[in-house]
Backbone as numpy.savetxt, mean C-alpha at the origin, in Angstrom:
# Nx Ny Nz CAx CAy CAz Cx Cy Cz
-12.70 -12.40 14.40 -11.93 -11.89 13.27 -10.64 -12.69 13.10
-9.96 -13.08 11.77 -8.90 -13.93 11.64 -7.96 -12.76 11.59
-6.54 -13.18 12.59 -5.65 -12.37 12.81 -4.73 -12.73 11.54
-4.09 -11.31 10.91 -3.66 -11.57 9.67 -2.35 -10.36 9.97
-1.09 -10.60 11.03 -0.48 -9.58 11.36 0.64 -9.42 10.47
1.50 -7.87 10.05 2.14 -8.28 9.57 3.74 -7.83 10.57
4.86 -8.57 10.17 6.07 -8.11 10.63 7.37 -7.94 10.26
8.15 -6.69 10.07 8.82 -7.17 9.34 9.97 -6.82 10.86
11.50 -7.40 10.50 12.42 -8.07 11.77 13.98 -7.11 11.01
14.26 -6.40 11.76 15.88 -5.66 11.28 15.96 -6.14 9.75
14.95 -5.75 9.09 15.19 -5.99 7.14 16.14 -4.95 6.48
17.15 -5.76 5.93 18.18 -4.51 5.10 18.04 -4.81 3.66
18.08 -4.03 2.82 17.88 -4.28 1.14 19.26 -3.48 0.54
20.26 -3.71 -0.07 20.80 -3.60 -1.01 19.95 -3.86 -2.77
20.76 -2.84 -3.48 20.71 -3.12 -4.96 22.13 -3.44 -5.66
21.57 -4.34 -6.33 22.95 -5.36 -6.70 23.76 -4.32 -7.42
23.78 -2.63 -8.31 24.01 -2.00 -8.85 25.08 -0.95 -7.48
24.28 -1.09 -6.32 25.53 -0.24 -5.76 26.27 -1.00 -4.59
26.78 -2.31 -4.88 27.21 -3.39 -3.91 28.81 -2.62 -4.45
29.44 -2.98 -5.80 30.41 -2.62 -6.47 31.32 -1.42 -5.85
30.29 -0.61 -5.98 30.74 1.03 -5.23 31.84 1.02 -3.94
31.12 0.83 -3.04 32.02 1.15 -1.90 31.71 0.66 -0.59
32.61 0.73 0.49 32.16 -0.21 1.78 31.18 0.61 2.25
30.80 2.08 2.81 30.04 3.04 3.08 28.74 3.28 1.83
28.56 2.46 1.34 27.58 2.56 0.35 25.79 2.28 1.32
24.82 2.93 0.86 24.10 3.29 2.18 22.96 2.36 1.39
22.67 1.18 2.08 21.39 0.79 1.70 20.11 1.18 1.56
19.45 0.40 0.68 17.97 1.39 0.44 16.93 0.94 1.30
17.28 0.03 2.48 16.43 0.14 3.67 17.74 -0.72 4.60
17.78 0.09 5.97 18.57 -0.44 6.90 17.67 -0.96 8.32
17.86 -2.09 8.61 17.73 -2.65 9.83 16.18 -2.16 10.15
15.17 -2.30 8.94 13.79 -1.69 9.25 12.57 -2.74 10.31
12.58 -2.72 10.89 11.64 -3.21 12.13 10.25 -2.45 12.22
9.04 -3.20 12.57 8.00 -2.80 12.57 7.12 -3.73 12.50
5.85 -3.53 12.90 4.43 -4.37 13.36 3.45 -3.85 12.70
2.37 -4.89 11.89 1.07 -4.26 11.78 0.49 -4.81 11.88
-0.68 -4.42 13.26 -1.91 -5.76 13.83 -2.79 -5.77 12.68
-3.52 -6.80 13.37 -5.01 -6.94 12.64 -5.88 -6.09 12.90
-6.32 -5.05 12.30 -7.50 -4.26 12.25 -6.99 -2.56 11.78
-5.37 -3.01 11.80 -4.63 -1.17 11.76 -4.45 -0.63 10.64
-4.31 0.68 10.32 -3.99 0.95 9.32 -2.77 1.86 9.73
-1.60 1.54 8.68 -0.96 2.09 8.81 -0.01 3.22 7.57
0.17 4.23 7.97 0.45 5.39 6.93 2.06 5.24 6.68
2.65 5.09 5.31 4.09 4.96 5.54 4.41 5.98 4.51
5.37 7.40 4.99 5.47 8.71 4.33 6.32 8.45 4.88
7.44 9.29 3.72 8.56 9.43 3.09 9.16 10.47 1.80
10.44 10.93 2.11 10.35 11.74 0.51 10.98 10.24 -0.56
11.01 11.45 -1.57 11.87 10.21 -2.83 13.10 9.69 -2.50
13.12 8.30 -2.58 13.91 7.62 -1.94 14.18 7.30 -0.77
13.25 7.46 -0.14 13.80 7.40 1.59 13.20 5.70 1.96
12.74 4.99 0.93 12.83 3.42 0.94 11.32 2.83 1.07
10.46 3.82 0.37 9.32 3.15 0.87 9.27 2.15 -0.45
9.04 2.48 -1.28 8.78 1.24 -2.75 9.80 0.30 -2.55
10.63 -0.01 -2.16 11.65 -0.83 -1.41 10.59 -2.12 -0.59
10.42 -1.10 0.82 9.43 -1.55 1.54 8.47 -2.65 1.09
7.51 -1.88 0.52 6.59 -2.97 -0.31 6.57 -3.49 -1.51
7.53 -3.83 -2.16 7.82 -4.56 -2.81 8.85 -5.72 -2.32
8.99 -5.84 -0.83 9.99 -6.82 -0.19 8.60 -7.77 0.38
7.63 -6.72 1.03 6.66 -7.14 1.90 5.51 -8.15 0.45
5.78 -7.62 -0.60 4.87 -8.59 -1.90 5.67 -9.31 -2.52
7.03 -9.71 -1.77 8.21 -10.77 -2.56 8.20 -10.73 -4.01
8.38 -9.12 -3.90 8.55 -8.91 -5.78 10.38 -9.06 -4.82
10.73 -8.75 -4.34 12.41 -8.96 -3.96 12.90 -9.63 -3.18
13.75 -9.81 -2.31 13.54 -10.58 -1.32 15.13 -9.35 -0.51
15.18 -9.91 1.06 15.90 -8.95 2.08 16.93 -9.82 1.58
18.47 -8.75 1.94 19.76 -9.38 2.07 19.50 -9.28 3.40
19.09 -9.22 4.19 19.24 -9.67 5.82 17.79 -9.11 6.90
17.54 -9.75 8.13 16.36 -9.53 8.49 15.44 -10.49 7.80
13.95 -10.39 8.51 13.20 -11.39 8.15 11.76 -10.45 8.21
10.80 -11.02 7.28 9.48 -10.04 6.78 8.69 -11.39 7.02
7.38 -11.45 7.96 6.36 -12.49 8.28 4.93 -11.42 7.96
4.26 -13.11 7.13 2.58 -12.18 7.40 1.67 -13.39 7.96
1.48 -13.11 9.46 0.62 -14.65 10.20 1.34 -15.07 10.26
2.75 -15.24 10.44 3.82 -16.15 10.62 4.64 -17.01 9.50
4.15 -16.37 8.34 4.69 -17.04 6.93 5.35 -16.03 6.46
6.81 -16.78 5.58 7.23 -16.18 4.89 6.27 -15.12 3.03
6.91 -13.98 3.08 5.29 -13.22 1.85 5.79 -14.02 0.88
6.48 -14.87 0.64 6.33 -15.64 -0.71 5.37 -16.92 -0.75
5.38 -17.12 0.54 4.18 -18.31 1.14 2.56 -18.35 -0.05
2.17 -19.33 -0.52 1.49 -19.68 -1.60 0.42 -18.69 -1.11
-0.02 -19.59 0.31 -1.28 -19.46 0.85 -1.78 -18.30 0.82
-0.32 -16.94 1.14 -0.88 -16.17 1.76 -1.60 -15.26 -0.03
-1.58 -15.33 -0.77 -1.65 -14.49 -2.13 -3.47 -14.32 -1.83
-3.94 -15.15 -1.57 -5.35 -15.26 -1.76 -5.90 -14.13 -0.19
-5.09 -14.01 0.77 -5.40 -13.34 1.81 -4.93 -11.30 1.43
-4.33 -11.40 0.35 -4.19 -9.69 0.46 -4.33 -9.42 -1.08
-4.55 -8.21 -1.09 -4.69 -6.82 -2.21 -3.85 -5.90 -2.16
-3.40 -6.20 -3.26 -2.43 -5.24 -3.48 -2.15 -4.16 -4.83
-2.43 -2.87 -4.41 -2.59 -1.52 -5.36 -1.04 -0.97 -5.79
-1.05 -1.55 -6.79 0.47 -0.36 -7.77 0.00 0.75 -7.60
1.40 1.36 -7.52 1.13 3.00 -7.65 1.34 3.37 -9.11
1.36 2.59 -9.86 1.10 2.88 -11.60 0.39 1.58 -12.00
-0.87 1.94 -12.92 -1.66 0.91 -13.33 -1.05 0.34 -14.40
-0.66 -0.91 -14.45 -0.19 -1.35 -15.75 -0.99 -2.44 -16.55
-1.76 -2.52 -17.61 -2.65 -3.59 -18.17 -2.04 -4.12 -19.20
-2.63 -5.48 -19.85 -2.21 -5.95 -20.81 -2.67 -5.26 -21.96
-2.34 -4.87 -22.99 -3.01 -4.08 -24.15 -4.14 -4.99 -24.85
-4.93 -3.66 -24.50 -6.76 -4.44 -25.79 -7.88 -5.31 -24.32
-7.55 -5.49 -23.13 -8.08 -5.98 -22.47 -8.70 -5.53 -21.66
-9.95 -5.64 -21.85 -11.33 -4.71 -20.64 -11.39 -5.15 -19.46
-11.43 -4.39 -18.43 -11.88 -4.57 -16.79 -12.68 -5.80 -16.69
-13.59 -6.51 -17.77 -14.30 -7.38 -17.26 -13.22 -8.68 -17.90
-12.43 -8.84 -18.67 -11.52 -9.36 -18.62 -10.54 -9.84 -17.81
-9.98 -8.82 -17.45 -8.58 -8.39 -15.91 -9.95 -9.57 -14.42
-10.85 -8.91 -14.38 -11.84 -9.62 -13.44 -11.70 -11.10 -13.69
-12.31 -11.67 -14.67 -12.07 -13.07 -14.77 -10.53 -13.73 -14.37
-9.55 -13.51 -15.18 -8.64 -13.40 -14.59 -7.96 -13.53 -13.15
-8.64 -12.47 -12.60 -7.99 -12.42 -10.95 -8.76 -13.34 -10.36
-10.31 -13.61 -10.81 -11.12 -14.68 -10.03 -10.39 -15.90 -10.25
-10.04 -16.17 -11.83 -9.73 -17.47 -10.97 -7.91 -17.82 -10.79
-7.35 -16.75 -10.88 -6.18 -16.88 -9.59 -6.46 -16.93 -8.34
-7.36 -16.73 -7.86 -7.75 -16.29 -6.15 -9.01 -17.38 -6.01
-9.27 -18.65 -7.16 -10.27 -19.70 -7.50 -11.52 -19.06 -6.66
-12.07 -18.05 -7.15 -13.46 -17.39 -7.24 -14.45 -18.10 -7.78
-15.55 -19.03 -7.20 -16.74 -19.36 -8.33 -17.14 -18.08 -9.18
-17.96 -19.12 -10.35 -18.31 -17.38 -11.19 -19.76 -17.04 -10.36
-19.93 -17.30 -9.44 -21.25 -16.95 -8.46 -20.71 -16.01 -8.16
-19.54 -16.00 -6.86 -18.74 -15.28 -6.07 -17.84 -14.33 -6.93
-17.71 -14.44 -7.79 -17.04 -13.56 -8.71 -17.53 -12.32 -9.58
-19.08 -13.17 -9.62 -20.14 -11.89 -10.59 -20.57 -10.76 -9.07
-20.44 -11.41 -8.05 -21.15 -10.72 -6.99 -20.06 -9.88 -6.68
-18.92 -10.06 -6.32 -18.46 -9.01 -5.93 -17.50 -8.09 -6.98
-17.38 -8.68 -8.00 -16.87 -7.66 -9.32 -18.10 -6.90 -9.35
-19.56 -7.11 -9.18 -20.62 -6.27 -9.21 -20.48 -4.73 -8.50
-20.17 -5.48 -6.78 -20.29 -4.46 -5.81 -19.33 -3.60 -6.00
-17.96 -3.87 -6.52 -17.05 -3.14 -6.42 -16.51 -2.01 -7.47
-17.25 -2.39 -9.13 -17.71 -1.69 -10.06 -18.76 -0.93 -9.87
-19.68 -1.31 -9.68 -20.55 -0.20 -8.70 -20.16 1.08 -7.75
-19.21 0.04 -7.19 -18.97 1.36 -6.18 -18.70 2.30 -6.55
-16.87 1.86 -7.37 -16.29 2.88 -8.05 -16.31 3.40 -9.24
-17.77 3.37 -9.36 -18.42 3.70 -10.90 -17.18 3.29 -12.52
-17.49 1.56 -12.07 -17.06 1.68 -13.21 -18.11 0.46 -14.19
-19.23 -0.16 -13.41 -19.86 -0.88 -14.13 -19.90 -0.33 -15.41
-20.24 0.78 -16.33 -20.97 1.04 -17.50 -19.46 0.92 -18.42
-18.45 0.81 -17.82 -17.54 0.83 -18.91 -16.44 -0.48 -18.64
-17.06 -1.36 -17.51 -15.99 -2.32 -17.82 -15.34 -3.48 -19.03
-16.83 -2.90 -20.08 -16.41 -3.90 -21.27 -15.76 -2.94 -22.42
-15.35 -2.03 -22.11 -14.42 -0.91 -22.61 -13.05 -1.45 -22.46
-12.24 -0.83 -23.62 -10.43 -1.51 -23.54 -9.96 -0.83 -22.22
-9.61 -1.40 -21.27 -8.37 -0.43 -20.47 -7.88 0.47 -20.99
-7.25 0.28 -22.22 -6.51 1.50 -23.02 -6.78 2.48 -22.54
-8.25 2.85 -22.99 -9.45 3.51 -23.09 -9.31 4.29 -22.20
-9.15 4.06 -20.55 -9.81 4.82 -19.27 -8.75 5.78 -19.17
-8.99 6.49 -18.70 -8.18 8.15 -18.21 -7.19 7.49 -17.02
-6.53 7.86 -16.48 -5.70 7.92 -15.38 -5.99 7.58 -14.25
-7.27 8.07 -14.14 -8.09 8.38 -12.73 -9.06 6.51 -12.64
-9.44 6.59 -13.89 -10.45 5.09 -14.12 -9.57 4.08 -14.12
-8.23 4.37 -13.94 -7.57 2.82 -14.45 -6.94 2.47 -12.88
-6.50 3.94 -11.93 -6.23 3.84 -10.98 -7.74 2.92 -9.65
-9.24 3.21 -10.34 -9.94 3.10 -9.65 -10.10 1.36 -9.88
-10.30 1.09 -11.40 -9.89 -0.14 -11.82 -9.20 -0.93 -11.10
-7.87 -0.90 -10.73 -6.81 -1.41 -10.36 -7.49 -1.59 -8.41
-7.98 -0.90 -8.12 -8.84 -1.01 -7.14 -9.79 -1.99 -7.30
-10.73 -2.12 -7.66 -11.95 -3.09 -8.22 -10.74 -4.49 -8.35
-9.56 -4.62 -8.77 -9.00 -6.03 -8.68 -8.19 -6.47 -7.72
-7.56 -5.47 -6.80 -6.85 -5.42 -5.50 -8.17 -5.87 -4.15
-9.27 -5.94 -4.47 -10.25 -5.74 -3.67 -11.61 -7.07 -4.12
-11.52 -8.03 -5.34 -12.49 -9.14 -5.87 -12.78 -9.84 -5.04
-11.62 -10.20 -4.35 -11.40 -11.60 -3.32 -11.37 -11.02 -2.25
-12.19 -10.13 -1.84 -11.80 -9.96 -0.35 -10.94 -10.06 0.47
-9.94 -9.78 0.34 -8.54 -9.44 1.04 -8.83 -9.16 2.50
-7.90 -9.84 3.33 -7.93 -9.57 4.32 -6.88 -8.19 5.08
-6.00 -8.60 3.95 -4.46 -7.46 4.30 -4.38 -6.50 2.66
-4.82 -5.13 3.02 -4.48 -4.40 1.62 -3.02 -3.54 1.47
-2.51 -3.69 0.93 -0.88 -2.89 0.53 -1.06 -1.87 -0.63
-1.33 -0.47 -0.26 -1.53 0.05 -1.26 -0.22 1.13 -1.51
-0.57 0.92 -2.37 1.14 1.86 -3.04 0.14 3.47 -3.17
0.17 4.31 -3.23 -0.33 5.97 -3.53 -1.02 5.68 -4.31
-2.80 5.02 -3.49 -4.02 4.98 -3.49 -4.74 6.43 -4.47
-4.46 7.86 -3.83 -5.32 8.83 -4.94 -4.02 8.73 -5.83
-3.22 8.37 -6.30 -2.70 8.63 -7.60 -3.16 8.91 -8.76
-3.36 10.15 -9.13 -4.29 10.18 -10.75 -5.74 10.76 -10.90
-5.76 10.82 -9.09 -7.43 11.47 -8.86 -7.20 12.44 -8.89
-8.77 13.01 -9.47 -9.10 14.08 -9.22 -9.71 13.99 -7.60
-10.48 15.86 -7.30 -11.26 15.84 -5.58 -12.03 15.29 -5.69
-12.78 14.89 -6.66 -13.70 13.87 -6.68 -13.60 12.37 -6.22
-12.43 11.77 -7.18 -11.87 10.32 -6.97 -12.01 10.05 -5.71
-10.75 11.44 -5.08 -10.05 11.61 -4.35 -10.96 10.94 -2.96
-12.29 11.99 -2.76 -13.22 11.96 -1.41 -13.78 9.90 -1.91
-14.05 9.62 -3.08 -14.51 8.22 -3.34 -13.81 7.25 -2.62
-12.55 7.65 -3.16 -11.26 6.43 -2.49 -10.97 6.91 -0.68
-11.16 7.89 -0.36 -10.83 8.24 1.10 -12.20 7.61 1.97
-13.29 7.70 1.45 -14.70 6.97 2.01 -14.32 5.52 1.98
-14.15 4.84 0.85 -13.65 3.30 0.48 -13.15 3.26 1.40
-11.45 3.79 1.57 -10.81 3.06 2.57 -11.32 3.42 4.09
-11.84 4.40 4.80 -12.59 4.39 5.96 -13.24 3.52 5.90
-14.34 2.98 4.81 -15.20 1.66 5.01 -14.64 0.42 5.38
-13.47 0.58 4.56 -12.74 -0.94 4.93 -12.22 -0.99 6.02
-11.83 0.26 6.52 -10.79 -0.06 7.84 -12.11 0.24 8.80
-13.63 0.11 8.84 -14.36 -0.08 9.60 -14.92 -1.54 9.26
-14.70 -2.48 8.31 -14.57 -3.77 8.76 -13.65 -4.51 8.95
-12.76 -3.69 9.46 -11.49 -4.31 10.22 -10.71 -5.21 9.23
-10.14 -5.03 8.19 -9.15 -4.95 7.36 -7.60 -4.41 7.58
-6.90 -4.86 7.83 -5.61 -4.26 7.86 -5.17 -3.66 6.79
-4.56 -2.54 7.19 -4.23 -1.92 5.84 -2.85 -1.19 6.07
-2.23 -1.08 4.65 -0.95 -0.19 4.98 -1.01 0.30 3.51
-0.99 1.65 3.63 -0.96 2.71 2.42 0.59 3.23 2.75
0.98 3.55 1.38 1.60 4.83 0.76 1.09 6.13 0.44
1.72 6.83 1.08 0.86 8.36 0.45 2.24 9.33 0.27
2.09 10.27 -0.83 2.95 11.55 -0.53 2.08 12.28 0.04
0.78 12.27 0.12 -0.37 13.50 0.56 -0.67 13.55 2.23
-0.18 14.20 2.64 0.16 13.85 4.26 -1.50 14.09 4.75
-2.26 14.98 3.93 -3.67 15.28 4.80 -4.48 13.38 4.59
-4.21 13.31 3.70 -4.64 11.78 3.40 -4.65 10.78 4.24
-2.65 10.84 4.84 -2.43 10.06 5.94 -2.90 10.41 7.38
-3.25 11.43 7.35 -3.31 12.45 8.97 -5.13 11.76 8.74
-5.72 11.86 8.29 -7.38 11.64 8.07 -7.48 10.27 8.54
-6.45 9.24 7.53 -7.13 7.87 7.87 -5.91 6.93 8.10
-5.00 7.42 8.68 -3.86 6.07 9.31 -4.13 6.50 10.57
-4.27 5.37 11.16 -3.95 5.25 12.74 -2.69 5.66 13.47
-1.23 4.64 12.30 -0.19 4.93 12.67 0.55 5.29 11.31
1.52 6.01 11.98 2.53 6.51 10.86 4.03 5.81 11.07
4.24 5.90 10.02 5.72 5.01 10.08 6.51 5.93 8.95
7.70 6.57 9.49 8.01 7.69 8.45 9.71 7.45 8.03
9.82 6.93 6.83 11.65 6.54 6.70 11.99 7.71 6.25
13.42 7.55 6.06 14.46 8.80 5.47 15.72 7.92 5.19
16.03 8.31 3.68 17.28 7.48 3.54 17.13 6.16 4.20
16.32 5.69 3.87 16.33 3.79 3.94 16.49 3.35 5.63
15.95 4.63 6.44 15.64 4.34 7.81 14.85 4.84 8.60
14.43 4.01 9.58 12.79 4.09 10.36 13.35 5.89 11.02
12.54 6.89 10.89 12.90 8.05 11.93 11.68 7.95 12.54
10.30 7.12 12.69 9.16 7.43 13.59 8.09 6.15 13.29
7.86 5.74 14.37 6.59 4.94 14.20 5.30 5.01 15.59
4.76 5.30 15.38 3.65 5.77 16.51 2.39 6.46 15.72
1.43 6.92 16.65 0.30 7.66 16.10 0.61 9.26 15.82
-0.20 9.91 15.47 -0.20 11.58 15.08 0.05 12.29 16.64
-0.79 11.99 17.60 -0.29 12.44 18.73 1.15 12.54 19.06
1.45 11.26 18.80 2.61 10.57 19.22 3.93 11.71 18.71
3.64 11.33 17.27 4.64 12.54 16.72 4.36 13.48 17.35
3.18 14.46 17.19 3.20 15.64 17.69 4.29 16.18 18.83
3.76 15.08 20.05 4.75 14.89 21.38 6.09 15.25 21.19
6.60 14.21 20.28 7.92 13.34 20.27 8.53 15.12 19.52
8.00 15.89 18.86 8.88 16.61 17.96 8.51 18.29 17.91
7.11 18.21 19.17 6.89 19.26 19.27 5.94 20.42 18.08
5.17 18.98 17.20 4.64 19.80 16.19 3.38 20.04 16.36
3.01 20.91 15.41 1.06 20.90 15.71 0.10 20.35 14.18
0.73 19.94 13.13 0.49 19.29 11.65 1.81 18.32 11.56
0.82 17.10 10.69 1.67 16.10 10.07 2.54 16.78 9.49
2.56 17.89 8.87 3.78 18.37 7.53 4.86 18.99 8.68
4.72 19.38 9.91 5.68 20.00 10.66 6.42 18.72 11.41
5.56 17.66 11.77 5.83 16.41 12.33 7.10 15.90 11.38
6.65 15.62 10.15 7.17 14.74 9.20 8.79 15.41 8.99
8.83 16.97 8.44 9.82 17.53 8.39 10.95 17.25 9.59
10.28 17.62 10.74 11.07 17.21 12.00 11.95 16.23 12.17
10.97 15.24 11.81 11.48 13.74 11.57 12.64 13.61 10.94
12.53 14.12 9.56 13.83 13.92 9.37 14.40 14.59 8.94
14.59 15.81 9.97 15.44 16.55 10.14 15.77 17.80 9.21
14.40 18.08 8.86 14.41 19.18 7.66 13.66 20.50 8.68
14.37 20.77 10.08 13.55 21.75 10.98 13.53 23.38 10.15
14.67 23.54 9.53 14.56 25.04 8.82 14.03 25.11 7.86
12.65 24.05 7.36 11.29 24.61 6.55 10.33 24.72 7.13
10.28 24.45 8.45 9.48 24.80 9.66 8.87 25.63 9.60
């Protein structure tokens, strides 16, 4: 298996909007450290604002750190090479207007230089999967919430990615989607895919992350497995774990 690890090194993020403010002004991620091997998946929960969209959007050099250092295999994430090695899921689907799934497909193939062999084959498997063959020559416009989120899947996933970054994967599902996309990603993380999701849905993360990594206010309060927490905080559920964490014990 090709090792595809990721790391990020004491990363701090400021926004250029609250530099102005004051010396005690609290960054939207402080001194964040952390590892993700090859084959792990890892769960990163948080409330609003506590720095996860921060997070991965530093780790997909949509930004870059005011300090600290973020490696994937030992390259910086703006590194050319690495674009063709990961998938990466918005947590809001955004399309160009008037343009069908089998469109967006061509497209990503040949950013990620897909033959159209290799390109019909696995836009096949992956429309298939997530039932969207019968309507990919339909406008995007078109799809419900739930189809555009599954969509956006089918293109995070063409090129076979070795490393997936998903931003809040059931976003928009229904229990239906929901069990589709929770099978998907068990499949993938049984061919040893690295993965790191976003979730607000803690049963989501408790089912299929290995490890949890849980910020608050733009800092690490836990990284280990579900046991691990349990131990560390004395809980018996992720939702009692998580609260603990950071320090919300009187909804206990």
């Amino acid at each position: 298996m090709i090792k595809l690890n990721l790391t990020l090194t004491k990363v701090s993020k400021f926004y250029p909007k609250e530099i102005c403010f004051a010396a005690d002004v609290k960054p939207a991620l402080a001194n964040l450290s952390f590892d993700l091997l090859t084959g792990q998946t890892l769960g990163l929960i948080g409330a609003n604002g506590a720095g996860k969209s921060t997070c991965i959007r530093l780790m997909m050099d949509f930004i870059r750190p005011d300090s600290g250092t973020i490696r994937i295999d030992g390259c910086p994430p703006g590194d050319r090479g690495l674009r063709h090695r990961i998938g990466y899921l918005p947590e809001v689907a955004s399309f160009p207007p008037n343009l069908t799934l089998s469109d967006m497909l061509r497209f990503v193939g040949a950013t990620h230089q897909l033959s159209k062999a290799r390109l019909a084959e696995q836009a096949e498997r992956w429309l298939r999967t997530l039932d969207l063959w019968e309507v990919r020559k339909r406008s995007l416009q078109s799809y419900s919430k739930g189809m555009q989120q599954r969509a956006s899947f089918v293109l995070a996933l063409v090129h076979d990615p070795e490393l997936l970054i998903l931003d809040e994967p059931m976003s928009g599902l229904d229990p239906i989607g929901r069990a589709k996309i929770s099978a998907l990603i068990t499949d993938l993380k049984a061919q040893g895919k690295t993965i790191l999701f976003c979730s607000h849905i803690l049963e989501d993360v408790d089912r299929l992350a290995d490890r949890l990594l849980i910020l608050h206010k733009g800092e690490k309060r836990f990284d280990g497995t579900l046991p691990q927490l349990h131990e560390t905080y004395g809980s018996q559920t992720i939702t009692q774990g998580f609260l603990r964490a950071i320090g919300e014990e009187a909804v206990c």
